[in-house]
C-alpha positions as CSV (number, residue, x, y, z in Angstrom):
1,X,0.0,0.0,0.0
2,X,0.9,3.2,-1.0
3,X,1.8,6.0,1.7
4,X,1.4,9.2,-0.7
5,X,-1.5,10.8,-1.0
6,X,-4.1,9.2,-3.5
7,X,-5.1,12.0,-6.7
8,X,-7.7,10.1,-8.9
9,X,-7.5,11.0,-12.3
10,X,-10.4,11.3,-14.7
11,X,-9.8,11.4,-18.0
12,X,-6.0,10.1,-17.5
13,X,-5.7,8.4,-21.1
14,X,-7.0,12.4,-22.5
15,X,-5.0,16.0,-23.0
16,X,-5.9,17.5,-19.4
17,X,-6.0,14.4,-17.4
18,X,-2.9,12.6,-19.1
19,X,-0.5,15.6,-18.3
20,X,-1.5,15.7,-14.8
21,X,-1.0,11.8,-13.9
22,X,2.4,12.2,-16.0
23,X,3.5,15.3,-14.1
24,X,3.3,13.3,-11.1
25,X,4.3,10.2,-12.0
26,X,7.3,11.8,-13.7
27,X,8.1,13.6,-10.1
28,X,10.6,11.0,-8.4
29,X,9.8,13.3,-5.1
30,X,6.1,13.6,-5.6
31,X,3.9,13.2,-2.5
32,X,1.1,11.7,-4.4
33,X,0.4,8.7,-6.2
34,X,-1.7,8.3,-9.5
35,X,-5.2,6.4,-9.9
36,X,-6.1,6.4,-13.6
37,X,-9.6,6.6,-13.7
38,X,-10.6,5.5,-17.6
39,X,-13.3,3.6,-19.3
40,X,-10.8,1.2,-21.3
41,X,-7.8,0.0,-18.9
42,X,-6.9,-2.0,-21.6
43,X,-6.1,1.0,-24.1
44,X,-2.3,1.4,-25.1
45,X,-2.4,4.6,-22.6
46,X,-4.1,3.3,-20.1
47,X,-1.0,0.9,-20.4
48,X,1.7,2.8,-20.8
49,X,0.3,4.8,-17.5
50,X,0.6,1.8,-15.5
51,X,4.0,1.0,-16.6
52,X,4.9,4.6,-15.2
53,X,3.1,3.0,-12.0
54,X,0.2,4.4,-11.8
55,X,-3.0,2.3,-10.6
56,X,-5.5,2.2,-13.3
57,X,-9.2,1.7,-12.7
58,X,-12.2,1.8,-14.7
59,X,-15.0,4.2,-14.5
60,X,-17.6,5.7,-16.6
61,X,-19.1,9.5,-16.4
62,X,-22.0,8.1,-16.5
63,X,-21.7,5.7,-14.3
64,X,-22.3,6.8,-10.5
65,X,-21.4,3.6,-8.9
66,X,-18.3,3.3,-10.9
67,X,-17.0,6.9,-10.0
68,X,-17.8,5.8,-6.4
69,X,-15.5,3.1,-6.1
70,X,-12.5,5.4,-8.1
71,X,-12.8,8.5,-5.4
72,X,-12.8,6.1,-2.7
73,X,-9.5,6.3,-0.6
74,X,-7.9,8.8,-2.4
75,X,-6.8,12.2,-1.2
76,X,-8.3,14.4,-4.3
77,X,-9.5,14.2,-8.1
78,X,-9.1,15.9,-10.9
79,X,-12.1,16.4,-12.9
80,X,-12.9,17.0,-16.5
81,X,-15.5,16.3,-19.2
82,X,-15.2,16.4,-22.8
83,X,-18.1,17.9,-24.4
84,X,-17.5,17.4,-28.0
85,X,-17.3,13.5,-27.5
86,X,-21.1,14.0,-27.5
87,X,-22.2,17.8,-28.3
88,X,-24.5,17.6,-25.4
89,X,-24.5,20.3,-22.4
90,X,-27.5,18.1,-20.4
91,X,-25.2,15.3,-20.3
92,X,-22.3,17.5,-19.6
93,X,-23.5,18.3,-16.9
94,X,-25.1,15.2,-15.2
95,X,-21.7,14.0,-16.0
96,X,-19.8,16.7,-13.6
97,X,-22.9,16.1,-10.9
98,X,-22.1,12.7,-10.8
99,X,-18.5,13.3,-10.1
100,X,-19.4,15.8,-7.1
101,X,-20.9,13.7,-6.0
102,X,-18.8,10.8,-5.8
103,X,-16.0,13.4,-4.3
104,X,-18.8,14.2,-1.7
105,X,-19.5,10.5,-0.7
106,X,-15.6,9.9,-0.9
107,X,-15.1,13.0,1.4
108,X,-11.8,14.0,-0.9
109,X,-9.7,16.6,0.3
110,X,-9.1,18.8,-2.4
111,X,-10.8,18.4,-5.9
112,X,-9.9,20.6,-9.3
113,X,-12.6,20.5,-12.0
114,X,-11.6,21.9,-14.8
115,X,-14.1,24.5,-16.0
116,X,-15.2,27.6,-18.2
117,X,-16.8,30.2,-17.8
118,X,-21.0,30.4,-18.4
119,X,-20.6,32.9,-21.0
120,X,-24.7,33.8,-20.9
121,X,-23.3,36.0,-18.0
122,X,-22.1,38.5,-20.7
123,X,-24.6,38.0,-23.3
124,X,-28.0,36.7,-21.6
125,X,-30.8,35.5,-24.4
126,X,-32.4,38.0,-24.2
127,X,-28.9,39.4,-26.2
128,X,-29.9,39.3,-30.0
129,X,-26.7,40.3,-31.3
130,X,-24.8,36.8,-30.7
131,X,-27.3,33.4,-31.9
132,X,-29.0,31.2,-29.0
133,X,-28.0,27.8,-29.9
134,X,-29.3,25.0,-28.7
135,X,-32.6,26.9,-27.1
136,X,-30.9,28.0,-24.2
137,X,-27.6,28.2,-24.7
138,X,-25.0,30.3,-26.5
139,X,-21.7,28.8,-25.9
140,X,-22.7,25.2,-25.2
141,X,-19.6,23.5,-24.3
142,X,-18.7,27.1,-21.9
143,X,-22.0,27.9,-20.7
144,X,-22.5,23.8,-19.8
145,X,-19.2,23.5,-17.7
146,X,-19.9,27.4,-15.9
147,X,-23.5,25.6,-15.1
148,X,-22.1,22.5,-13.8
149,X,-19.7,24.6,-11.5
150,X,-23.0,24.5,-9.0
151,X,-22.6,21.1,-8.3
152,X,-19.3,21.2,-6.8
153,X,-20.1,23.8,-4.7
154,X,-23.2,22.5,-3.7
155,X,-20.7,19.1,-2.5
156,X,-19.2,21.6,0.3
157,X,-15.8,20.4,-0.8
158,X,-12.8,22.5,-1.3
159,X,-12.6,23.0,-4.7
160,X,-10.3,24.5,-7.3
161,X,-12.3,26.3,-10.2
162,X,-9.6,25.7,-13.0
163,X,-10.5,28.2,-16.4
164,X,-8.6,26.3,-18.6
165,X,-7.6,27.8,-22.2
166,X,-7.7,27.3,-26.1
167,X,-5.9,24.2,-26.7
168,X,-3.1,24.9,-29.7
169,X,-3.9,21.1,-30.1
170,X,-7.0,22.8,-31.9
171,X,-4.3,23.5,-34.5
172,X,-4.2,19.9,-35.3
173,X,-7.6,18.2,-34.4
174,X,-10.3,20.8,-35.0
175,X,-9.3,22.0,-38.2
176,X,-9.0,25.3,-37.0
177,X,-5.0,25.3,-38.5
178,X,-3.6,27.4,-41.4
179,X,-5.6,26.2,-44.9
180,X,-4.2,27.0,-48.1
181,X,-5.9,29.8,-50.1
182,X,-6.1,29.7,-54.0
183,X,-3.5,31.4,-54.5
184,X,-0.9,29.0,-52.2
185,X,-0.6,31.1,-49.1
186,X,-1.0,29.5,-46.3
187,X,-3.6,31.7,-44.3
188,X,-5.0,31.5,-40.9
189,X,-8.6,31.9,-40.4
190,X,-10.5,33.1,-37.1
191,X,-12.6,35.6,-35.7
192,X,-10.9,37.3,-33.5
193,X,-12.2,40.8,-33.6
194,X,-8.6,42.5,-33.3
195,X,-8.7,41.0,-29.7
196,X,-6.1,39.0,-28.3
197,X,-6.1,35.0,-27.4
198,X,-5.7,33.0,-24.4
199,X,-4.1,29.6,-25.4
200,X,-1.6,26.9,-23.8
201,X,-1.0,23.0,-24.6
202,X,-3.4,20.9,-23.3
203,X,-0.6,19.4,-21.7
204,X,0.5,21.9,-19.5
205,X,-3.2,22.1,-18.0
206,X,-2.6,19.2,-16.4
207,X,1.0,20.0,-15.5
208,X,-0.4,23.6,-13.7
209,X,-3.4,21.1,-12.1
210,X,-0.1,19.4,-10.4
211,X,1.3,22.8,-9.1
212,X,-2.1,23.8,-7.5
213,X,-2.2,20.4,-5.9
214,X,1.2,20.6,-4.8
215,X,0.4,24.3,-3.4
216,X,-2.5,22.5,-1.0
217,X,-6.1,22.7,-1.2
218,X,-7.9,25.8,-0.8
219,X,-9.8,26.7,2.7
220,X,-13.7,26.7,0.6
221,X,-13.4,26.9,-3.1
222,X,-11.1,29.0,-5.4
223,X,-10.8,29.9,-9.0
224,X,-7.3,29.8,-11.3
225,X,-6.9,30.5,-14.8
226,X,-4.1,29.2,-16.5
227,X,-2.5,29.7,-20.5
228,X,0.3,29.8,-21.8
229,X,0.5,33.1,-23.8
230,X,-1.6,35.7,-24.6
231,X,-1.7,36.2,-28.8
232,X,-3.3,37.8,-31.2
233,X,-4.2,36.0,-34.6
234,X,-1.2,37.9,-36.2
235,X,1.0,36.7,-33.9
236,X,0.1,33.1,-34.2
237,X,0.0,33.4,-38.1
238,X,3.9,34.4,-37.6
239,X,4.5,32.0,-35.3
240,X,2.9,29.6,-37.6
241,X,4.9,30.9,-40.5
242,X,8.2,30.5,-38.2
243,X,8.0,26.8,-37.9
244,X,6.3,26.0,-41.1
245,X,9.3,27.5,-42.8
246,X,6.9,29.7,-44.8
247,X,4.3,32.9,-44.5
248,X,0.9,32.3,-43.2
249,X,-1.6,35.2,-43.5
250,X,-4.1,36.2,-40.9
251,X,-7.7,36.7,-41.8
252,X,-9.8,38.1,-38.9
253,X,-13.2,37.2,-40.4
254,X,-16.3,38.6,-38.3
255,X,-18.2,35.9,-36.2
256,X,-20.7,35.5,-38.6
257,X,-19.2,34.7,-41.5
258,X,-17.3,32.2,-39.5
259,X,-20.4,30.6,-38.4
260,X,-21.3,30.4,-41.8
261,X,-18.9,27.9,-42.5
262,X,-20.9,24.7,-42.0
263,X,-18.3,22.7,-40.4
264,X,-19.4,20.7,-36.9
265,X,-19.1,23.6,-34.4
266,X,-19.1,26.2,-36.5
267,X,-21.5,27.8,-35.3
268,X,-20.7,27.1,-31.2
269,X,-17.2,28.6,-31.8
270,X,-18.2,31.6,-33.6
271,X,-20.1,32.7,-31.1
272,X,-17.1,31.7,-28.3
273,X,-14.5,33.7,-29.9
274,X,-17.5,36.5,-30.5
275,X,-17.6,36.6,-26.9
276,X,-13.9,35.8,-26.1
277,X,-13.2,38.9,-28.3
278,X,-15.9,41.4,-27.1
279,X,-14.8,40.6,-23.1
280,X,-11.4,40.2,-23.8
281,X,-10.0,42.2,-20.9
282,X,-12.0,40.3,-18.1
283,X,-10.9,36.8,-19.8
284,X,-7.1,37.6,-20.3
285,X,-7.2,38.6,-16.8
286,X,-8.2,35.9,-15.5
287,X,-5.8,33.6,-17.1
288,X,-2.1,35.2,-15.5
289,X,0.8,34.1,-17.6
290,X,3.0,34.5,-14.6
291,X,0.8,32.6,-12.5
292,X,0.6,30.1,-14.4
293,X,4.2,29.6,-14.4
294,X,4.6,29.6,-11.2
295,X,2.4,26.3,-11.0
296,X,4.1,25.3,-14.1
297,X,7.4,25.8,-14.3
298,X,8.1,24.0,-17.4
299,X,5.1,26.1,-19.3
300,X,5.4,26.5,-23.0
301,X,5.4,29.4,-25.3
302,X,3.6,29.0,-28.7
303,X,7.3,28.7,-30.5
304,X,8.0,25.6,-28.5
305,X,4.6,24.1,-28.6
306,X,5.2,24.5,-32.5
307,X,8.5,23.3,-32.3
308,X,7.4,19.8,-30.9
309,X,4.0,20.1,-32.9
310,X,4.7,21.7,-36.4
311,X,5.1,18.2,-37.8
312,X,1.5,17.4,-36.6
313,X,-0.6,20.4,-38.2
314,X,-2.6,19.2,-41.6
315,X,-2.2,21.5,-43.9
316,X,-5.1,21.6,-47.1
């Protein structure tokens, strides 16, 4: 039996969760020990965790029972859902229920759930000027998570409110990377509204989720926003055209023509970076560069992320 401190791990084989459970597991002086929570322990990273020595369980989000016996015995969690596996903010949210409630019955010690902001705070429905989506909603994957946040304060636990960042792994996965125009540039396409962009590797969410366990748990609840720089789309198109060894353009479309596109999301993320840009200042705040740091030591910039990830970016 183990004598550090137990940190379950949802989501340990994902982005978030994965760089968490390796930051401690890669910490020879770590006072806590790893407990993969994941629906497949069989999966090649469910493996490869266990070779590190971590102790890998199964669980489902939508299985209360299961989270149950994952939180039991261990000293915190680390929470996280993953909204575009299913596009659906209801079950979004029963998911992040279900874990408060498991870290309730488990009586953990310190839980992180890693969280957005409801963005209906800034534009309510009754705000024409940015689409309601899904009847009620107008960031669905935001406004699900800032929703859910009731249900771990509602536990009474002491809980770390982590506002997590644009992934640059969007870069690779969502399409959202540089396309090439008709003419051969490479150009960059977003609307960003002149306003500047929180972002970080998903990676080193779950490294700064190991610094703010490492810096104890809070006395009642707490909020932390993390990234890894603060760009605009110019800057990232230069970036871009650093590592890709040629010029990408920037093309600051407005929000509606992006939601025009027609893609899966479209819609959903041109409203988010709508609202992103027009609120810039209390989101950028939020989300301290330094601080961030400071949790994470090892924090990238976007010219190192690209340097490890250039390789990885489709380019059409």
């Amino acid at each position: 039996m183990t004598t550090k401190k137990i940190i379950a791990v949802v989501g340990a084989t994902g982005a978030q969760g994965g760089g968490l459970a390796r930051a401690i597991l890669n910490d020879p002086h770590s006072e806590f020990a790893v407990r993969a929570v994941t629906r497949d322990v069989h999966s090649d990273k469910a493996k490869s965790l266990a070779k590190l020595g971590a102790e890998v369980v199964a669980a489902n989000l939508d299985d209360a029972d299961s989270l149950r016996r994952a939180f039991d015995g261990a000293y915190g969690a680390f929470c996280v859902t993953f909204f575009w596996a299913h596009f659906s903010p209801d079950l979004e949210i029963a998911q992040a229920q279900r874990m408060a409630h498991a870290a309730q019955a488990a009586h953990l010690k310190h839980v992180i759930w890693s969280t957005l902001e409801d963005s209906r705070q800034w534009s309510p429905l009754s705000d024409t000027h940015i689409p309601i989506l899904m009847r009620k909603y107008k960031v669905p994957h935001m406004d699900a998570k800032g929703e859910a946040d009731q249900a771990f304060i509602e536990a009474g636990l002491p809980t770390t409110f982590l506002l997590t960042s644009f992934f640059w792994e969007n870069f690779i996965y969502f399409g959202m990377g540089p396309r090439r125009e008709p003419d051969g540039k490479l150009a960059l396409t977003l609307p960003l509204m002149g306003a500047k962009l929180a972002g970080m590797a998903a990676e080193d969410i779950g490294k700064c989720a190991y610094g703010i366990f490492k810096r104890g748990a809070p006395a009642t609840r707490q909020c932390v926003g993390v990234a890894g720089e603060h760009l605009s789309g110019t800057q990232m198109a230069q970036a871009l055209g650093r590592a890709l060894g040629e010029d990408v353009i920037f093309n600051d479309v407005p929000p509606q023509v992006y939601r025009g596109f027609g893609f899966p999301g479209a819609q959903e993320l041109g409203n988010m970076f709508q609202i992103e840009a027009e609120h810039a200042d209390d989101m950028l705040g939020v989300r301290n560069i330094e601080a961030s740091r400071k949790l994470n030591p090892a924090l990238q910039s976007f010219d190192v992320w690209l340097t490890l990830n250039k390789n990885r970016i489709p380019l059409s």
